[in-house]
C-alpha positions as a Markdown table, in Angstrom:
| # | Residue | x | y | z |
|---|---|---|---|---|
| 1 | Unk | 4.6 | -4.7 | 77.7 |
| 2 | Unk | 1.3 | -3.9 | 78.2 |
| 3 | Unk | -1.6 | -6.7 | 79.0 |
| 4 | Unk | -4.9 | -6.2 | 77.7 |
| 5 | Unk | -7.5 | -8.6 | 79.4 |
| 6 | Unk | -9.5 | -10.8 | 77.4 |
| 7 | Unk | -12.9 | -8.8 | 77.5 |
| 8 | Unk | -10.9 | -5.7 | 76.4 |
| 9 | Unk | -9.6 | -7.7 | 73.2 |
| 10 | Unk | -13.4 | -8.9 | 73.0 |
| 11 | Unk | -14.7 | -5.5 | 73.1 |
| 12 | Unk | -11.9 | -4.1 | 70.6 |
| 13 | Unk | -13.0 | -7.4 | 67.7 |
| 14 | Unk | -16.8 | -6.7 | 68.4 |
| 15 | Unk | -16.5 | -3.1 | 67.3 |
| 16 | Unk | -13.8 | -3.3 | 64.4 |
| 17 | Unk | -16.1 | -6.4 | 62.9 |
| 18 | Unk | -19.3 | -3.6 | 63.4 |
| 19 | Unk | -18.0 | -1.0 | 61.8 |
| 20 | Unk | -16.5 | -3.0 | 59.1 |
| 21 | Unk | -19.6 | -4.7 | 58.3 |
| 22 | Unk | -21.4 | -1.5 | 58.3 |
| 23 | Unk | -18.6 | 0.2 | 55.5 |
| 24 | Unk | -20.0 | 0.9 | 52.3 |
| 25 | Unk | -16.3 | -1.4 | 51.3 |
| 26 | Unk | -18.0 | -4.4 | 53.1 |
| 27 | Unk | -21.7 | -4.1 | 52.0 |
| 28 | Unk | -21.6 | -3.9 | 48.0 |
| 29 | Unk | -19.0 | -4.8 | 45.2 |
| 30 | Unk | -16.7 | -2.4 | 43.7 |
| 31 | Unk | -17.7 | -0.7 | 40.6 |
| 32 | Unk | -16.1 | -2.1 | 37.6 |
| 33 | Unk | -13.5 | 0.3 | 36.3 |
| 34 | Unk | -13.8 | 1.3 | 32.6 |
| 35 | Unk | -11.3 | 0.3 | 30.3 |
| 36 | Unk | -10.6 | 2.0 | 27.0 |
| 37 | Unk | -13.1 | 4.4 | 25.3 |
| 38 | Unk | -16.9 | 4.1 | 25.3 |
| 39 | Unk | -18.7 | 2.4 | 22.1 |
| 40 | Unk | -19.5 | 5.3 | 20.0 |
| 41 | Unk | -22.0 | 3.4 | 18.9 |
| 42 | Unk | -25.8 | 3.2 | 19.9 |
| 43 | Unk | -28.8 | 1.0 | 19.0 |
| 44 | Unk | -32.6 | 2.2 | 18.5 |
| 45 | Unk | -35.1 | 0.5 | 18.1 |
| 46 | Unk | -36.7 | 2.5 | 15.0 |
| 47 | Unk | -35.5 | 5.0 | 12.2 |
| 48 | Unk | -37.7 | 7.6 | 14.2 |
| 49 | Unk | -35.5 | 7.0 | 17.2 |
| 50 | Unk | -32.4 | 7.8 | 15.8 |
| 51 | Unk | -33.3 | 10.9 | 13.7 |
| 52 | Unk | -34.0 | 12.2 | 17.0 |
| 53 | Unk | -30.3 | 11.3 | 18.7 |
| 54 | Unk | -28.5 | 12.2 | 15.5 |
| 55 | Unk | -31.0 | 15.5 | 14.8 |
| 56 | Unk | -31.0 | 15.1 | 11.4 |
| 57 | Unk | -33.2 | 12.8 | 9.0 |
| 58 | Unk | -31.2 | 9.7 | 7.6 |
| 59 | Unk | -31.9 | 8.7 | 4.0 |
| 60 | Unk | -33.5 | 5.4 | 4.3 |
| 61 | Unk | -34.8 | 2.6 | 1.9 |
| 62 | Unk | -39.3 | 2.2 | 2.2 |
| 63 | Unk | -40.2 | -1.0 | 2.5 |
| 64 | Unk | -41.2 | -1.2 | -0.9 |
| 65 | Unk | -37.7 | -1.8 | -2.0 |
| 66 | Unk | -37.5 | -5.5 | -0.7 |
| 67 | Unk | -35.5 | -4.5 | 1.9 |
| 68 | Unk | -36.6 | -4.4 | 5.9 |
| 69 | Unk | -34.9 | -2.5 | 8.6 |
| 70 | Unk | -32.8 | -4.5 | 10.7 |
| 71 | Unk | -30.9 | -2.4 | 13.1 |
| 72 | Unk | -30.3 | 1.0 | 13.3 |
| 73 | Unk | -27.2 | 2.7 | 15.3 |
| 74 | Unk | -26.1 | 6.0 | 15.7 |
| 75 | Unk | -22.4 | 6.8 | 15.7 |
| 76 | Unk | -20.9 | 9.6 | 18.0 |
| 77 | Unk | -24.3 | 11.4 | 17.7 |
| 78 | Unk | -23.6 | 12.3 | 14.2 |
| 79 | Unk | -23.5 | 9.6 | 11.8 |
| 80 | Unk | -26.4 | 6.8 | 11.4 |
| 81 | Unk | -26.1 | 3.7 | 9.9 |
| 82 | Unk | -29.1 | 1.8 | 9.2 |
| 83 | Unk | -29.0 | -2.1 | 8.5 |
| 84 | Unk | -31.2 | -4.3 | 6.1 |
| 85 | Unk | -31.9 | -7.5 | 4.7 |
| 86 | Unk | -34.3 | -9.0 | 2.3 |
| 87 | Unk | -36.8 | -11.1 | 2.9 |
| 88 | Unk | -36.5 | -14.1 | 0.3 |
| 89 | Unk | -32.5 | -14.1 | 0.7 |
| 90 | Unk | -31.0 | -13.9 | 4.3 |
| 91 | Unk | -27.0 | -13.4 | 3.0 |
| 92 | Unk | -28.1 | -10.1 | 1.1 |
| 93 | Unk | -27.4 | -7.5 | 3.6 |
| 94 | Unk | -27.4 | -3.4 | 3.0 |
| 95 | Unk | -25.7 | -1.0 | 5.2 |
| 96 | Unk | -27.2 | 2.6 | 4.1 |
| 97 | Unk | -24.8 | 5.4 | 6.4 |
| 98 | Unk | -26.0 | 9.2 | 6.6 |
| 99 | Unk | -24.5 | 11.9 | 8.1 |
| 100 | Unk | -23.7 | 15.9 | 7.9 |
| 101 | Unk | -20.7 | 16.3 | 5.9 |
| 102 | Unk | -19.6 | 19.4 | 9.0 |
| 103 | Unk | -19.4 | 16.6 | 11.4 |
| 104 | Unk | -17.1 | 14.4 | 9.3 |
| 105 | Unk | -13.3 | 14.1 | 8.6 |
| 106 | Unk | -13.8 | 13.1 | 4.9 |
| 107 | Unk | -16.4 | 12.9 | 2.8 |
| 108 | Unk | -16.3 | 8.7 | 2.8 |
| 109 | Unk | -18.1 | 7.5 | 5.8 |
| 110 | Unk | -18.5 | 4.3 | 4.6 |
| 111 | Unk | -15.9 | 2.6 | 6.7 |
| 112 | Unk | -14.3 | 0.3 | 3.5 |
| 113 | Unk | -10.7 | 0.8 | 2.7 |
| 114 | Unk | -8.2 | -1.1 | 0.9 |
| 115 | Unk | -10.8 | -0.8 | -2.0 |
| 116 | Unk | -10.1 | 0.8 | -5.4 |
| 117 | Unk | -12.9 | 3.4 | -5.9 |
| 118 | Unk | -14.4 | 4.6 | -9.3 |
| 119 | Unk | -16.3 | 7.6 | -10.0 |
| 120 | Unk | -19.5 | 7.7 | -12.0 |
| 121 | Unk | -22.6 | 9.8 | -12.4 |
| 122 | Unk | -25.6 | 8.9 | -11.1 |
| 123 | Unk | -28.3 | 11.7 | -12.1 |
| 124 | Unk | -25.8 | 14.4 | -11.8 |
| 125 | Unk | -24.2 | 13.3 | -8.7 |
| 126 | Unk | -20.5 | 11.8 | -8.5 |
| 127 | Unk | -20.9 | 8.9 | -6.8 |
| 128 | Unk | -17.9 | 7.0 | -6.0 |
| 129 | Unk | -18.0 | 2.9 | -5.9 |
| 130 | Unk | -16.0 | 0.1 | -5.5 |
| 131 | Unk | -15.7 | -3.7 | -5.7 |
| 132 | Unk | -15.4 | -5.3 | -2.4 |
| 133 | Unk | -14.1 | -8.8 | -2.4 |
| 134 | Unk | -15.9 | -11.9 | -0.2 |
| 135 | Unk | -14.1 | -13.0 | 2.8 |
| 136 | Unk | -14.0 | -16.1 | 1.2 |
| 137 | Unk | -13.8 | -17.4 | -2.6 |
| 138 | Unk | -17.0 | -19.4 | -1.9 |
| 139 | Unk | -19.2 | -16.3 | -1.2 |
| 140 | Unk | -20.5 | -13.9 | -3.8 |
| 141 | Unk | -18.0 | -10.3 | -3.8 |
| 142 | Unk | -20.4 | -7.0 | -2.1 |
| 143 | Unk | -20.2 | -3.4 | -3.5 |
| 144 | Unk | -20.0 | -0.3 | -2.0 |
| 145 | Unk | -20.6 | 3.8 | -2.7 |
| 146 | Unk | -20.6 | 7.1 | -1.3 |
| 147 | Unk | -21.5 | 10.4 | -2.3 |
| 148 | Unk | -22.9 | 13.7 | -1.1 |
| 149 | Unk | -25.8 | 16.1 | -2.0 |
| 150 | Unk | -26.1 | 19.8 | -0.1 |
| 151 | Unk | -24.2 | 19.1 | 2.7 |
| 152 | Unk | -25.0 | 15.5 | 3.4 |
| 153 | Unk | -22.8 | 12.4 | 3.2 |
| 154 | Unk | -24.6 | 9.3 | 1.8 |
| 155 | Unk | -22.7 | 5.5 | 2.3 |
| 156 | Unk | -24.4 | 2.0 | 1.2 |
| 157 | Unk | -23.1 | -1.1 | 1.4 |
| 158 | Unk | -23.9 | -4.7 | 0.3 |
| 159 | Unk | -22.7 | -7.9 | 0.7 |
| 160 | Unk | -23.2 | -10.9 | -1.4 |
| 161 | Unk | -25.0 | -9.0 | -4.5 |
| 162 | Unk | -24.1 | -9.0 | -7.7 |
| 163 | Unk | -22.8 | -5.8 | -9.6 |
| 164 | Unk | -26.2 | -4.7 | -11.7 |
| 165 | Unk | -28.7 | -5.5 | -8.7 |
| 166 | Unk | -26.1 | -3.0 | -6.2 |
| 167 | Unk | -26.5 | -0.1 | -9.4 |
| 168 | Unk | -30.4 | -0.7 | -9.8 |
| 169 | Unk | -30.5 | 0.2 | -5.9 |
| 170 | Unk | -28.2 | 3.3 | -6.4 |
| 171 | Unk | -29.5 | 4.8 | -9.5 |
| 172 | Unk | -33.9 | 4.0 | -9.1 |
| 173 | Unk | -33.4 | 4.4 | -5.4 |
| 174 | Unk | -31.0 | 5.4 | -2.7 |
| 175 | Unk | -29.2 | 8.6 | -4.8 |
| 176 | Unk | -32.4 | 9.4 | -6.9 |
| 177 | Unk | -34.1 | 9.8 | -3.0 |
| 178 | Unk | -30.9 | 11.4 | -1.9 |
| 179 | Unk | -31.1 | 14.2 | -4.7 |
| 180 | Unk | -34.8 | 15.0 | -4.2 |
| 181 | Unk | -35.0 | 15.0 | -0.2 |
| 182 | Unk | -32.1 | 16.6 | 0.5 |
């Protein structure tokens, strides 16, 4: 067996313990690994914003209506789905979704299901719509539609509204704006 003298072992600790301390291992964390996919889905700060991520102009509600912008995302770079609320009651909340109808699967990209849709015309555009029940009995039920106009998809959605204010906002608004801008 060989014998190493005690400054040898010295000299062998000092220089493993300086070139450990100096391995990019010793001097900074791991990065965290990803797990899953990426969130498709991306805030802006502004309408503006995200006409420019998703290219295309989103149909969108002026300020007019009662209703103010609360967030905007854009899904996957093709879809963008614009969030409002009213000012006088904070539990009415709209969810207006645009997107081309080449970057789609189907033409509903409203993101409901389980709902029974019925079609009706809306100033010569089938618009599909459809109850959507409260999570609970003590809230009011929403409402949702889609439709499309030259190539466009159109979604809205609201929660806690009652039936004839949901159809004002379709038929004086959102597809009356829909039919003329796109």
């Amino acid at each position: 067996m060989k014998h190493i003298s005690m400054t040898k072992k010295a000299a062998m600790l000092l220089t493993t313990g300086i070139l450990l301390a100096g391995s990019p291992a010793m001097t900074k964390a791991a990065d965290p690994v990803a797990v899953g996919r990426p969130n498709p889905m991306v805030e802006y700060d502004s309408v503006i914003t995200a006409k420019k991520a998703a290219g295309f102009t989103p149909l969108y509600l002026p300020e007019l209506s009662g209703y103010h912008v609360k967030a905007v995302y854009v899904y996957h770079k093709d879809l963008v789905d614009i969030r409002y609320a009213t000012a006088g009651d904070s539990q009415t909340q709209l969810h207006l979704r645009t997107a081309k109808a080449a970057a789609q699967a189907n033409d509903d990209i409203s993101g409901i299901y389980s709902v029974k849709w019925e079609k009706e015309t809306i100033d010569g555009i089938e618009v599909a719509i459809a109850k959507v029940p409260a999570a609970s009995k003590a809230e009011q039920d929403g409402y949702a539609a889609h439709w499309s106009v030259n190539g466009m998809l159109f979604s809205a959605t609201a929660e806690h509204i009652a039936k004839p204010e949901f159809l004002h906002i379709l038929k004086t608004g959102l597809v009356d704006l829909s039919r003329h801008y796109y």
